[in-house]
N, C-alpha and C positions, 0 to 999 in steps of 0.2 A: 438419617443414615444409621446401619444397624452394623455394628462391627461383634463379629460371633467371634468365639474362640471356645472350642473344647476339646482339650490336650488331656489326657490322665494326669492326674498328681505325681510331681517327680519328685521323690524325696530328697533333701538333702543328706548329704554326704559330710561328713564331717569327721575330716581326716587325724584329729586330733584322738579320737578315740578308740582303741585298742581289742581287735576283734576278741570275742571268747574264746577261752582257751579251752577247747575240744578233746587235746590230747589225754587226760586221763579219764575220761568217761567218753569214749569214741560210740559214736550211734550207729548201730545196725545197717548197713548199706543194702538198698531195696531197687537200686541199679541193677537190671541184668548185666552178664558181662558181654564186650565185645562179639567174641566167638559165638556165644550165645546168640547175639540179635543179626548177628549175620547171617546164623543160618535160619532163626526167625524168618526174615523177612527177604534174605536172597537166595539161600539154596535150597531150601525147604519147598519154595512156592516153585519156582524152575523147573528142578526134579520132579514133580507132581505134574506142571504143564506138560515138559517133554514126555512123560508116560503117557500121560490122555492123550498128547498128540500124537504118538508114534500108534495107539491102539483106534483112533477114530476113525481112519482110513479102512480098516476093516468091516464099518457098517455100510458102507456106498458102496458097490461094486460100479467100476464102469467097463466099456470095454477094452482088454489088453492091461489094464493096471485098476489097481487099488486108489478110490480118491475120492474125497469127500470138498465138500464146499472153500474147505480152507483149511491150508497146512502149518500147523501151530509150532512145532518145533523150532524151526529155523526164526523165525521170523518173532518169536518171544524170546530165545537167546539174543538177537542183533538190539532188540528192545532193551534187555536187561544191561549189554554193555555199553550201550549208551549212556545210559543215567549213573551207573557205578562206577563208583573210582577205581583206577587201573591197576589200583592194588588191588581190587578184590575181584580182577579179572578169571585169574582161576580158580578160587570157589566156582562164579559161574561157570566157567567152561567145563568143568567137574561136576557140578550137580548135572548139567544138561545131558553129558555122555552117562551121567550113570540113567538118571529118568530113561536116555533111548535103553541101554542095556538092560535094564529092569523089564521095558519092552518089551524087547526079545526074548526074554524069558519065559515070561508069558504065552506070548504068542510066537513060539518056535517054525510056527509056520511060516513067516515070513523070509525067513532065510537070512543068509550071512550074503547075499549081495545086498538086500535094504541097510544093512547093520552100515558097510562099508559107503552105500550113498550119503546116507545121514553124515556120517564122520566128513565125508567130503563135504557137505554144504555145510556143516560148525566151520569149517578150515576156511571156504569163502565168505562166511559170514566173520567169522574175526576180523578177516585184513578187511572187510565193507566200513566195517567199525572201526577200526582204526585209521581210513581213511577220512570217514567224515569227523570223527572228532579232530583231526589233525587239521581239516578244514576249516571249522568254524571258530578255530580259537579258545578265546575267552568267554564266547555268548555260552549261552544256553543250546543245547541240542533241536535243530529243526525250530528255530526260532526265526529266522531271515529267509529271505526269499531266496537267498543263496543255496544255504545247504538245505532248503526245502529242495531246489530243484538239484544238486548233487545227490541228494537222496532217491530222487524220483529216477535220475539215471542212474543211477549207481546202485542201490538198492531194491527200486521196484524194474529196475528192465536189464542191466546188465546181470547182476545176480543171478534174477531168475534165469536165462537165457543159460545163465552157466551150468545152473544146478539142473536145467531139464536137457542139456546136454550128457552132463555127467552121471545121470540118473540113464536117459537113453542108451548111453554107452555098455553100461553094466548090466542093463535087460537086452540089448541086441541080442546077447550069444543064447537065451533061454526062449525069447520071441521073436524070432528074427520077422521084420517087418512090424510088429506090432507099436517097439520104439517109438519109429521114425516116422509112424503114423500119428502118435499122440503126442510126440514134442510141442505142437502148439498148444493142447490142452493143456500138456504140464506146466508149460511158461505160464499159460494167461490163468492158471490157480494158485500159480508161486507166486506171479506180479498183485493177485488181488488179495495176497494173505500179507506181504508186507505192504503194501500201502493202507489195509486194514489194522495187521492189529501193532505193527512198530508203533505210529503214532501214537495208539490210545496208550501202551504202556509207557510210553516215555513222558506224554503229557497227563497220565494218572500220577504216577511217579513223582512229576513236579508238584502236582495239587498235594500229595502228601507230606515232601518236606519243606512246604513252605505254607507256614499257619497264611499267608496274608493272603493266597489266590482261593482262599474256600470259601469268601462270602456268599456267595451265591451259591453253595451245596448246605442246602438244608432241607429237613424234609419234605416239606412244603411242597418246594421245587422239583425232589425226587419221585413224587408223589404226582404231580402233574407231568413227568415227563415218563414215568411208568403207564398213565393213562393215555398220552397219546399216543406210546409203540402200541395198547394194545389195541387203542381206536387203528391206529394203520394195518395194523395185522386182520382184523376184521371188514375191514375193508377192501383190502389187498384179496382177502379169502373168500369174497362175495362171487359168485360166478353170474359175472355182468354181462350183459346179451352181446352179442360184435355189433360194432358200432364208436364210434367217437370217445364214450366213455372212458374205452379201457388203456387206449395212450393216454390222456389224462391222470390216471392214475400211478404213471410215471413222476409226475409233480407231486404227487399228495405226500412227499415225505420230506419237501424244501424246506414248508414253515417249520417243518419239526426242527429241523438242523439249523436252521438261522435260531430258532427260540433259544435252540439248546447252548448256542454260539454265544449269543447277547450273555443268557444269563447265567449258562454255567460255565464258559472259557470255551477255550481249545478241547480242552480234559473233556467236558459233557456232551460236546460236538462229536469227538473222536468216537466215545461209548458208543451214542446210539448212530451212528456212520456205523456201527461195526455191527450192532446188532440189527438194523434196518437192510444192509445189504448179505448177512446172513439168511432175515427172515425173506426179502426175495430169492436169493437162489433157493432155499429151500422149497418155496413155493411152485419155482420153477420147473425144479426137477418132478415135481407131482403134476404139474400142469394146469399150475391153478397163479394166479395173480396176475400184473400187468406185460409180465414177459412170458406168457403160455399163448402163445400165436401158432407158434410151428411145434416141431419135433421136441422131444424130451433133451436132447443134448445141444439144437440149435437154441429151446430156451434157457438151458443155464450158459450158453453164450454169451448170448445177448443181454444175461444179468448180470455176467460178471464185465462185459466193456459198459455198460451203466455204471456199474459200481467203480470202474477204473476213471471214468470221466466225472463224476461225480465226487470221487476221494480227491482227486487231483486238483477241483475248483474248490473242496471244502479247505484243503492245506494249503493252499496259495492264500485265500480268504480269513483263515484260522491267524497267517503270521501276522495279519493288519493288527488282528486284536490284540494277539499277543506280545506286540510291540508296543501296540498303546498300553497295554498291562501293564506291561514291564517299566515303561515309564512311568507311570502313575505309581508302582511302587520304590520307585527309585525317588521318585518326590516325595512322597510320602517320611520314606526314612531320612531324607533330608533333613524333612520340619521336624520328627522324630529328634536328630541329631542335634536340631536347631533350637529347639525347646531346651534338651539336657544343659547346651552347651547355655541356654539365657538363665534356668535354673542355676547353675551353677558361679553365673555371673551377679545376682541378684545374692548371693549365700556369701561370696568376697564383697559385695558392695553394702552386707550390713555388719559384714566384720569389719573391713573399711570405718564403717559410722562410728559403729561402736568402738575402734581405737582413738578415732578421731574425737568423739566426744569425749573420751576417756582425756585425753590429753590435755583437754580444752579445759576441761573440770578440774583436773588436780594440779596441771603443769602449769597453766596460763591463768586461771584464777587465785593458783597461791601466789603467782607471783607477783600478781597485780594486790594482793591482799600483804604482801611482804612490801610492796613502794607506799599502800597506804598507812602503815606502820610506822615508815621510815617519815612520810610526808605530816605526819602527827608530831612526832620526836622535832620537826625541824619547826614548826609551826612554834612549839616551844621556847624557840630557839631565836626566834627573829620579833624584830619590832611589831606593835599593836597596828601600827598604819598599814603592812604587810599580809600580816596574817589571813587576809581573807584572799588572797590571791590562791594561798594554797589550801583556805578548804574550799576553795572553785577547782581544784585540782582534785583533791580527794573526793568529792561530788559527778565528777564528769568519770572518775579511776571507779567509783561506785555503779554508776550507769554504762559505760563497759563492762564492767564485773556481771551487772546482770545482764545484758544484751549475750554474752559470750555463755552463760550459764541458761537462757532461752535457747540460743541454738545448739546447747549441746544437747539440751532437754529433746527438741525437734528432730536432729541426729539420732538420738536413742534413746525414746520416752523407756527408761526405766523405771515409770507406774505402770507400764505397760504387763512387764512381767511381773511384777509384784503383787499386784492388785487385779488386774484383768482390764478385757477390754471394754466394758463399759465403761469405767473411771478412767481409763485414758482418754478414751473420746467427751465424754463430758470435760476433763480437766483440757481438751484442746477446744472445745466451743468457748469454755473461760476464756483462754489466754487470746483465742482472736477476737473474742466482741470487745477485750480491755485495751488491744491494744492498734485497731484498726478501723476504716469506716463502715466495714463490712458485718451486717449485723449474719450470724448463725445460730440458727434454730437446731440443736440437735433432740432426736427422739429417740430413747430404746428401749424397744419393748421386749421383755423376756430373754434376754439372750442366753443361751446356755452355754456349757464349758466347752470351750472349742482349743485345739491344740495350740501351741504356743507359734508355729509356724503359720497356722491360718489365724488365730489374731494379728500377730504381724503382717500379714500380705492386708487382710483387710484396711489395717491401721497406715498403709501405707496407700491404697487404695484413694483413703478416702482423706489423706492427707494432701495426695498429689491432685485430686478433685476439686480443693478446696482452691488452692494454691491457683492453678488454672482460672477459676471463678473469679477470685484476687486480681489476676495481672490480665487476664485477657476479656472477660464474661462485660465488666463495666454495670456490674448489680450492687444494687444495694443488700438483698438479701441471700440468702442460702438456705437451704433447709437439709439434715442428715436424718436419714428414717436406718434404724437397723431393725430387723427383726425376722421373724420364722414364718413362713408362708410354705404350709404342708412339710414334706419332706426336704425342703431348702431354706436356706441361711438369704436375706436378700440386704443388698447392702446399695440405698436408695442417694443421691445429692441431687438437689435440684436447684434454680439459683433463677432470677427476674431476669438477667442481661439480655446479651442482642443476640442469644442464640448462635447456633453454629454457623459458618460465612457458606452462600452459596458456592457447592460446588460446579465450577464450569469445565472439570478434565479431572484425572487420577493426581491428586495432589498427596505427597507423602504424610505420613502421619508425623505431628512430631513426638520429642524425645519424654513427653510424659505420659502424651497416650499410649505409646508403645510400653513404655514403663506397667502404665496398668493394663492394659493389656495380656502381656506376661505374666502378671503377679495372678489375671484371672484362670490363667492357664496352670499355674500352679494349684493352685487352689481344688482343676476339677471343674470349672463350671464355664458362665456365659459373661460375659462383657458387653451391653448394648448399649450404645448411645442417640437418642431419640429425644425428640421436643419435650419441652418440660410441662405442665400446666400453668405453672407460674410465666410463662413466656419466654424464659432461658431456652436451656439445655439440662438433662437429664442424663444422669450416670447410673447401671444400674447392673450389681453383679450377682449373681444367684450363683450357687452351689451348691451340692447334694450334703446333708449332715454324715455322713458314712461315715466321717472320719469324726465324730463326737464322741467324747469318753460317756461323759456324764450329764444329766440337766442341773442346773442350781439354782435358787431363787435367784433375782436378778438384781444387782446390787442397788439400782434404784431405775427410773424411770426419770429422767432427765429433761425438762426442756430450758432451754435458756433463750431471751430474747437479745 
């Protein structure tokens, strides 16, 4: 049975001591401020989007209106209040009006009835956003099947529906008929731009302010998922004879979005969802890839309810994962929290020792060393026939005095800290082959300077090891190996007895393996427990040197039988 444990090092805390006092030489602060990183990172990037967005309509012409693949504006403000706190609601709503207004500046041809649609869909896009956040609570935005699907109505079909109304309305009086001819087109490129690109920014958004969801973005990954948009784009671009092939090619972008699913979340799913059914309708409208069957406008049709039925099964599919994320790191910070809180129980339980031993030492052996004092005086004092009653008394008061001065020694080997931990462990192979049936062999080789907290964890390690071997193992022997194998500290006991009991079910550990355990968790490394050669049981803990000051010759190399 192999019991792993690899927690980072938590140091202790040690409340008794008085942080530095900072105040007269204060250090240069390299924090941006507030104001600063908000408009860093939310009205800076906004204002930019909504400008490209309000001017990229201008490179597509269709017929009766201005319109490109996908309408960025709207649908990257509804993204950005999503994920931001509703104090910094109006920054955004402020960077996005100026980005359109900036717009219009620019491109004055567009007129002051676009200027007045846009303002109307921020205005439906606020209360969208305030509805769904109001929605889901305390989750995460678009994380449950819930507010996936109030989103999907509320944001990818009633919104749109409003804004290609309200848009219709305000070009009636300029193209009368032309409107009410393209109301469906403006819905079905409003519905494909927020089911596009809300998600990706809200679930980009999450991957940023949370270090623990980026495992899987690395370049590696970025780098294989770069190559298969370009292998699809190449494929997609091939002009393949009519025939069977080219439905087919409808699929060839699943495994991408499942890969991208597994291995980079929601977040990488979203990305290439948004750049995949960009790179179809663009194909579309040239007349080239899987949706160039018919007409130039029946196929960006047909690429955008793709892309609608397609966004719909990746969001529904995206919340499994991202629920299972979610929990895996809500366990995670658990054992996180669970580790701090044993670190912190192990740092009381050898100040514990150390009061405890302290007591034992000065309070309970003076004052058994003050009755043998008093039992001498008395000894004096009384008949020859008598006398030997009381040094049977000062003999048994002497053999408590040491047994009580063993365990405080065991409590708190203070050659521990004095000396280091070779001479601690050699002076505990002493005291157990003196004073028990159990013969130990300890060995160290080389050990170098290790800090005061990992001698201890080791010294306790390998003290609770021994202890184990004693009451439960039923060996005659033991053997202790400490030494340096490459870049790690290994810390070996191995012992003859009957071995570990078959396991027949999840039997709990008890209270020393959990003990060491922990201490291996502190430390930084691995805890394994495995058959011994000697026919026992084997304990055996490795840890990286990182945390070594110094090397130093090794104060000796110890064996004792």
């Amino acid at each position: 049975m192999h019991v792993n444990a690899t927690v980072k090092h938590i140091a202790a805390v040690d409340s008794t001591t008085d942080p530095p006092d900072d105040t007269a030489n204060p250090a240069p602060s390299t924090r941006t401020s507030p104001a600063l990183r908000v408009t860093l990172t939310l009205v800076a990037p906004l204002l930019l989007g909504c400008l490209l967005g309000q001017l990229l309509p201008t490179l597509v012409q269709m017929p009766g209106f201005r319109l490109h693949v996908l309408w960025i504006p709207g649908p990257l403000l509804l993204g950005w209040l999503l994920f931001t706190p509703r104090a910094q609601w109006r920054a955004c709503i402020l960077a996005a009006c100026a980005g359109t207004a900036l717009a219009f500046a620019f491109a004055p041809f567009l007129g002051l009835t676009h200027l007045i649609a846009s303002a109307g869909e921020f205005a439906l896009v606020i209360g969208v956003a305030w509805l769904v956040l109001r929605w889901r609570g305390d989750r995460a935005p678009l994380e449950g099947y819930r507010d996936i699907g109030l989103f999907v109505l509320v944001g990818c079909v009633a919104l749109p529906v409003c804004v290609a109304l309200w848009q219709a309305v305000l070009l009636s009086g300029h193209r009368t008929g032309a409107a009410s001819a393209a109301i469906g087109a403006l819905w079905l490129c409003s519905a494909v731009s927020y089911l596009l690109i809300v998600p990706c920014v809200v679930n980009v958004a999450r991957v940023l302010q949370t270090p623990e969801r980026r495992d899987g973005w690395q370049w590696r990954t970025a780098v294989i998922a770069i190559l298969m948009l370009v292998l699809l784009g190449l494929v997609w671009g091939i002009d393949w004879a009519e025939g069977v092939i080219t439905p087919l090619l409808v699929l060839a972008p699943i495994p991408l979005l499942v890969w991208a699913l597994i291995v980079l979340g929601v977040s990488g799913a979203s990305a290439c969802m948004l750049i995949v059914a960009v790179l179809g309708m663009q194909l579309s409208m040239q007349d080239i890839g899987p949706f160039a069957l018919w007409t130039t406008d029946h196929n960006l049709l047909t690429a955008q309810v793709w892309t609608l039925g397609t966004g719909c099964a990746l969001l529904f599919l995206g919340a499994l994962s991202e629920q299972r994320l979610s929990n895996h790191l809500k366990l995670k910070q658990a054992y996180r929290r669970l580790g701090e809180v044993t670190g912190r129980m192990l740092v009381v339980q050898e100040e514990e020792r150390t009061r405890i031993a302290r007591d034992l030492h000065d309070d309970v052996n003076q004052s058994l060393a003050a009755i043998s004092i008093c039992l001498s005086a008395l000894r004096n004092q009384i008949p020859e026939t008598e006398r030997h009653r009381v040094i049977d008394l000062q003999d048994q008061l002497l053999t408590v005095s040491n047994d009580i001065r063993s365990i405080s020694h065991e409590l708190h080997p203070s050659i521990l800290r004095f000396t280091g931990l070779a001479s601690a462990l050699d002076a505990f192979c002493i005291k157990r082959n003196a004073r028990g049936a159990l013969r130990v062999r300890c060995r160290i080789d080389d050990l170098p300077r290790l800090r005061d907290d990992q001698e201890l964890s080791l010294f306790r390690i390998m003290q609770e090891a021994v202890n184990n071997v004693d009451k439960h193992a039923r060996a005659r022997a033991a053997q202790i190996l400490v030494t340096v194998r490459g870049e790690q500290m290994v810390l070996r006991v191995d012992d003859d007895g009957i071995g570990m009991p078959p396991s027949h079910g999840p039997a709990a550990p008890g209270l020393g393996m959990i003990s060491m355990e922990e201490r291996a968790r502190l430390l930084g490394g691995t805890l394994q427990v495995s058959a011994s050669p000697l026919g026992g049981t084997r304990i055996e803990v490795r840890f990286p040197l990182s945390g070594t000051v110094r090397s130093m010759p090794p104060l000796r190399s110890a064996v004792h039988q």
